[in-house]
N, C-alpha and C positions, 0 to 999 in steps of 0.2 A: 447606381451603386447604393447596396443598402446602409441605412444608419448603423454602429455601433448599436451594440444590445450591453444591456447591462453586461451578462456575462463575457461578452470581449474588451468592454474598460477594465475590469478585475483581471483578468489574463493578462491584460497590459502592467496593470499595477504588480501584478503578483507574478510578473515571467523571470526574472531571475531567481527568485527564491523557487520559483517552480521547477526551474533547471538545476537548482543547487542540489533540491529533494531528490530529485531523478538522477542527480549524478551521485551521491552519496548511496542510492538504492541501485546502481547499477555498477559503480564503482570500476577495478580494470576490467574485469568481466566486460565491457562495451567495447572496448574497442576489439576489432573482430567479431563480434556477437552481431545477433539478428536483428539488436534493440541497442540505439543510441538514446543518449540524453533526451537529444532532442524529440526523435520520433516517437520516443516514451511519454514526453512533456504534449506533445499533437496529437499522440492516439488520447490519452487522456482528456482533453480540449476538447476533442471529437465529439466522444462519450458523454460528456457534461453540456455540451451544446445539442445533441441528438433528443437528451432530455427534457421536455418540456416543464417539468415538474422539478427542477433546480433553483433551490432557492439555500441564502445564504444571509448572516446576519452581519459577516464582516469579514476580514481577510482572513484573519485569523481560523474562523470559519469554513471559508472556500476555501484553503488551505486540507483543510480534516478530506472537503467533498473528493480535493483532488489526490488526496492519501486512497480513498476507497477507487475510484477511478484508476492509479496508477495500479493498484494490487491486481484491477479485475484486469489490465492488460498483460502481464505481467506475469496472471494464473492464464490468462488464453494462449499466449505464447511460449509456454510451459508445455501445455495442450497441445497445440499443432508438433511441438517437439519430440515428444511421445504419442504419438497418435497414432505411431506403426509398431510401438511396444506395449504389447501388455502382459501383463502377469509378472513376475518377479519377488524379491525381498524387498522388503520395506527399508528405504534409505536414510541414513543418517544425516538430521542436519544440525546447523548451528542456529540460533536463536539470537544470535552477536546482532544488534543493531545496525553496525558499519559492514557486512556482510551479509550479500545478496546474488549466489552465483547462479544466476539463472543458466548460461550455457550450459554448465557443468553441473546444475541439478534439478531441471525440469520436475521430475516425478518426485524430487521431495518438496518444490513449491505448489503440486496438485496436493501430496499429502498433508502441508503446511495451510492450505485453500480450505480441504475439507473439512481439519480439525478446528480450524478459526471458526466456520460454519457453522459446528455443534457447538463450540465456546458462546456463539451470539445466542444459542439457544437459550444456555446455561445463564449466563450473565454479560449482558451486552455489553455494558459499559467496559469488561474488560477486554470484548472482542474491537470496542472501537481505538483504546488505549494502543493494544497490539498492533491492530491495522495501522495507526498515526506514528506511532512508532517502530515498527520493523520496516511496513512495506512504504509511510508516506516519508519514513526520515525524520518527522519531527523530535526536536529536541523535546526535554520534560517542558518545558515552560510554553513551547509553541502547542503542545496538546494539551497543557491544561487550558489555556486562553480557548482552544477550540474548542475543548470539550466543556465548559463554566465551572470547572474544577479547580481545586486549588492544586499548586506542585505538590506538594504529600502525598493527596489522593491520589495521584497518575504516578508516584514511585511507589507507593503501598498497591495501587493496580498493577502497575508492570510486572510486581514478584510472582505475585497472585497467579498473574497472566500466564504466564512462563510455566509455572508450575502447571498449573491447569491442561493448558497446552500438551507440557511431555506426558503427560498422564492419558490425555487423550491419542498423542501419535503414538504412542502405547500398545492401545486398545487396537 
């Protein structure tokens, strides 16, 4: 049997608040759904272990990596969901932090995927604010630790963000 790696002592350290993240971003929506807690909290794990270029400066930290990690499973499951629909009107969503219906809105978490994508263009630090807070769950205080920001900065981003955001799923 192999040794522990660095990044499976931090999944150990960091598995309930990892489950906590994944269940506040999947909320009732999971039960019944394709994506539980858990299998959210493992594909992510997966992904960050698949990487060999995962590095991290503290929980707080690998917390952010596995904010980006949950989103990308999240928009692929989105994907497979729609993948026999295309064309249509562009869907409404909510931007509510504590709300994340993936069953029930695949094609506006592609559309939510792609506009965060041009946001990172725009201005990254407010596409990573977004990512930690809408898709990883973190609170203001668990993204500014992540991100070396003070809590101000990541509620003066968040506005920012949002805005930016419906202007872009707009477009």
């Amino acid at each position: 049997m192999d040794a522990p790696t660095p990044l499976d002592d931090i999944v150990t350290l960091t598995y309930d608040d990892l489950r906590a993240i994944a269940h506040r971003r999947l909320g009732a929506h999971a039960r019944g759904g394709t994506l539980s807690t858990t299998a959210l909290v493992h594909e992510a794990w997966l992904r960050l272990s698949g990487s060999p270029n995962v590095r991290w400066n503290d929980a707080a930290h690998f917390l952010a990596l596995a904010s980006m990690a949950m989103r990308h499973v999240i928009v692929d499951c989105a994907r497979e969901r729609t993948a026999l629909k295309r064309g249509g009107d562009r869907v409404r969503i909510t931007l509510e932090e504590d709300v994340l219906a993936l069953e029930a809105q695949p094609d506006a978490i592609l559309q939510l995927d792609e506009a965060l994508g041009r946001l990172a263009e725009l201005e990254p630090r407010l596409a990573k604010v977004l990512e930690c807070r809408f898709f990883g769950g973190l609170t203001e205080p668990e993204t500014a630790e992540a991100l070396g920001v003070t809590v101000r900065t990541v509620q003066r981003d968040w506005v920012k963000a949002r805005v930016l955001l419906r202007r872009l799923l707009e477009d």
